[in-house]
N, C-alpha and C positions, 0 to 999 in steps of 0.2 A: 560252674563250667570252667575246662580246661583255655585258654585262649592263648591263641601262639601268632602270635604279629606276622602279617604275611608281604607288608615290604620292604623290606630286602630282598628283593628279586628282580635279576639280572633283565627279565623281560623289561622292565621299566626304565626307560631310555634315562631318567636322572642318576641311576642306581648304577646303572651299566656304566656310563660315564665315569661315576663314583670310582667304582671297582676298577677302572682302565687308570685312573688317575692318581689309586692309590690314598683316594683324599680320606684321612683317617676322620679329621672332622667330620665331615658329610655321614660315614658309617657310624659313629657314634653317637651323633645326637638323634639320626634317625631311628637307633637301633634304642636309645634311652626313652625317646619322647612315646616308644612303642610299649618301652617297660614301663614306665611311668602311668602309662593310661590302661594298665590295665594285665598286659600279657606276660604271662608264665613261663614261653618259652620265643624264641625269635627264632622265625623258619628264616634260613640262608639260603638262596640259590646263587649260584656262579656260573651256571652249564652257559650262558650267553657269552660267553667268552671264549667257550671252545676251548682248545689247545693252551689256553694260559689259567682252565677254569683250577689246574692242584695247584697250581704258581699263586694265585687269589686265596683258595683256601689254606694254603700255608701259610699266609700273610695274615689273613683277615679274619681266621679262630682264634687262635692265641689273641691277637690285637681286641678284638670285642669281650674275651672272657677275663679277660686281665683290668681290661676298663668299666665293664659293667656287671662280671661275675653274674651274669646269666646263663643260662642252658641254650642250648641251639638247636634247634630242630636243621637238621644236613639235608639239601633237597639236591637229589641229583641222580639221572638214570646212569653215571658214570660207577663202575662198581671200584675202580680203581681210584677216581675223587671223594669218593666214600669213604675208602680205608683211610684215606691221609684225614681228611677230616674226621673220623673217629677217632683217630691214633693221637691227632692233636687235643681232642676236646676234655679237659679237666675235669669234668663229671658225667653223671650216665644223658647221654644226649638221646635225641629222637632220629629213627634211619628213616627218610622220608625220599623214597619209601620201594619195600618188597611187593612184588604182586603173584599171581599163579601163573607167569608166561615162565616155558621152560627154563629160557637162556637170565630170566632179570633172576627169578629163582634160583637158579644154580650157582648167580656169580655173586648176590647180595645173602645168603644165608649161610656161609661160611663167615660174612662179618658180623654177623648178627649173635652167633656162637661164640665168636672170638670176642668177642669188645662188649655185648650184652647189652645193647641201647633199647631203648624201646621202638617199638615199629609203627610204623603206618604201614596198614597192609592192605593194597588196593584188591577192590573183589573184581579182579579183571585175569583173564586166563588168552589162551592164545586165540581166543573166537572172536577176541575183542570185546568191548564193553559190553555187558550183557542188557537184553532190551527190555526184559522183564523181572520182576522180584525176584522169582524163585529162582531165576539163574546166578543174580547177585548169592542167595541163600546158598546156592549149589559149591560156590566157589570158595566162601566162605566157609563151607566144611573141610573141602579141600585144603585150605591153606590152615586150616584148625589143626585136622590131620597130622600136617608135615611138621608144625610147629611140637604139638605134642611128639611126633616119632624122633624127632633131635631135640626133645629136652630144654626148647624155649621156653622160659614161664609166661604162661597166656595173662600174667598180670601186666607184662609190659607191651601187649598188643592194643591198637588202637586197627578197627575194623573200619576200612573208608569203604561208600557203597555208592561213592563217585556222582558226586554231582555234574551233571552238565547241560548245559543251554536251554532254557526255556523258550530264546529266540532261535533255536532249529528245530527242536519237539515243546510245542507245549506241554504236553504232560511228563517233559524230564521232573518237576516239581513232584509232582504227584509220583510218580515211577520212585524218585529216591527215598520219598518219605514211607511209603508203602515198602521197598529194602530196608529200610532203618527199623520197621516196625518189626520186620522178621526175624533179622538179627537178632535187636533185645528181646526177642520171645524164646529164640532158641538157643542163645549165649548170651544170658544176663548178666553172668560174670564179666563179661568181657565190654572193654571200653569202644565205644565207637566215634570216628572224627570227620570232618568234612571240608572240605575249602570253600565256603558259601559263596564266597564273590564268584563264582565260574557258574553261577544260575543266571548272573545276570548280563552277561558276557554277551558285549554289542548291542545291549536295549541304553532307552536311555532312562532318565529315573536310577539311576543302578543303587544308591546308597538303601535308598525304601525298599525296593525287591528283597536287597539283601539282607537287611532288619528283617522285613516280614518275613521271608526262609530261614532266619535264626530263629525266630520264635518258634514257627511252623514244628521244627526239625529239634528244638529243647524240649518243646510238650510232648514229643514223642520219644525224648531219654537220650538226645545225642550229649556225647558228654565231654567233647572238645572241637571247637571249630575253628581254623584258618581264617582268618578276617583282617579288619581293618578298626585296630581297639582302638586308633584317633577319631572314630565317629562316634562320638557323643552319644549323640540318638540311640546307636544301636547298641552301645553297655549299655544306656540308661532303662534301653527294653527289655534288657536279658536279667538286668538285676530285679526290674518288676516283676516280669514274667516267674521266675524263681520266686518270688515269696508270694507272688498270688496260686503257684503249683505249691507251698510248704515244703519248700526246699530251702528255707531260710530262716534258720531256728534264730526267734526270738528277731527278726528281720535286722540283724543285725548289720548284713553286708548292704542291705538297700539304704538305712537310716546311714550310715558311715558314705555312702555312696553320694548319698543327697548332700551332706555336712558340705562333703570334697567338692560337690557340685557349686552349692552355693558361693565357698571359699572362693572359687576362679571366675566368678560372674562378673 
């Protein structure tokens, strides 16, 4: 599985701070201790800044790809903080993210032509979050559609099918795993991602919920999640889970997992 470290984000009052203060320390170690444990790519957001969020991303791309020569997943409904953090980013990054509402559509999929990152593509359209599977499914086409009629390679889509709160709907849990299952039934080719930690949003317990909806949501072939790869627990679930599904030839990644585990005990 894909794992893209999801704090650096501006929501989070340490991060925010960070980002105001310019502390390059603070952004590096956090963004290292995230590669370190595990993640592929480190999602950025800066939108909590508002008005100074392309001033941040002009600073703080260059500065973390230069120090840690990772990939960035760019989080921002800004289409204009977008391009600059694309335009800065050194290698193919992640646009996080397009969805099927007219106006994010029209203004993030000229950069996605231009610059060719890979996408997160939310199954959300102008009706808002859709409340059942086959509406997720619906949209999902939709945004298949658009991407094949302008010549985006659907290898670089990553299909989100929107995780949200189990403490407002309990069966958001169940509603996205049932989306995820539709997806890979009807575009197996196609990668699917998720931001797990927004299932548990406002409960308490949140690191277990969120372990348990990773597992949940791998057994049924999600194949990149948003998370939090400093919790121990939950790589140490995901790397089990994969070799007890034979998703890990010769359990190579578990055994090397366990070493690295015991190494830090």
């Amino acid at each position: 599985m894909i794992l893209i470290g999801e704090r650096l984000n501006s929501s989070r009052s340490p991060v925010k701070q960070a980002l105001e203060n310019k502390d390059e320390n603070y952004l590096i170690r956090e963004a290292r201790r995230q590669m370190t444990a595990g993640a592929q790519y480190i999602d950025f957001n800066a939108s909590a800044l508002m008005e100074k969020e392309i001033e941040t991303l002009q600073w703080a791309v260059p500065l973390l790809q230069q120090e840690l020569n990772i990939p960035l997943a760019i989080d921002t409904p800004n289409p204009q903080a977008m391009e600059v953090g694309l335009k800065l980013h050194q290698s193919q990054a992640i646009l996080n993210s397009i969805s099927a509402e007219k106006a994010r559509l029209e203004a993030m999929l000229p950069l996605i032509k231009s610059y060719s990152p890979l996408v997160i593509a939310l199954c959300l359209d102008d009706g808002g979050v859709p409340s059942q599977p086959e509406d997720c499914l619906r949209i999902a086409e939709q945004l298949i559609a658009i991407f094949q009629k302008n010549n985006v390679p659907l290898a670089n889509i990553f299909l989100d099918p929107l995780v949200r709160p189990v403490g407002v709907n309990p069966q958001a849990g169940l509603i996205f795993l049932r989306s995820l299952e539709l997806l890979k039934k009807k575009f197996p080719e196609i990668k699917t991602v998720a931001g797990i930690s927004n299932v548990s949003f406002g409960l308490p317990w949140r690191p277990l919920l969120n372990r348990t909806f990773l597992i949940l949501a791998r057994q049924r072939g999600l194949d990149a999640a948003i998370c939090n790869p400093l919790d121990k627990d939950l790589v140490a679930q995901l790397h089990a889970t994969e070799a007890l599904l034979g998703e890990d030839s010769g359990l190579s990644n578990f055994l090397q997992f366990y070493r690295n585990y015991q190494k830090k005990k």
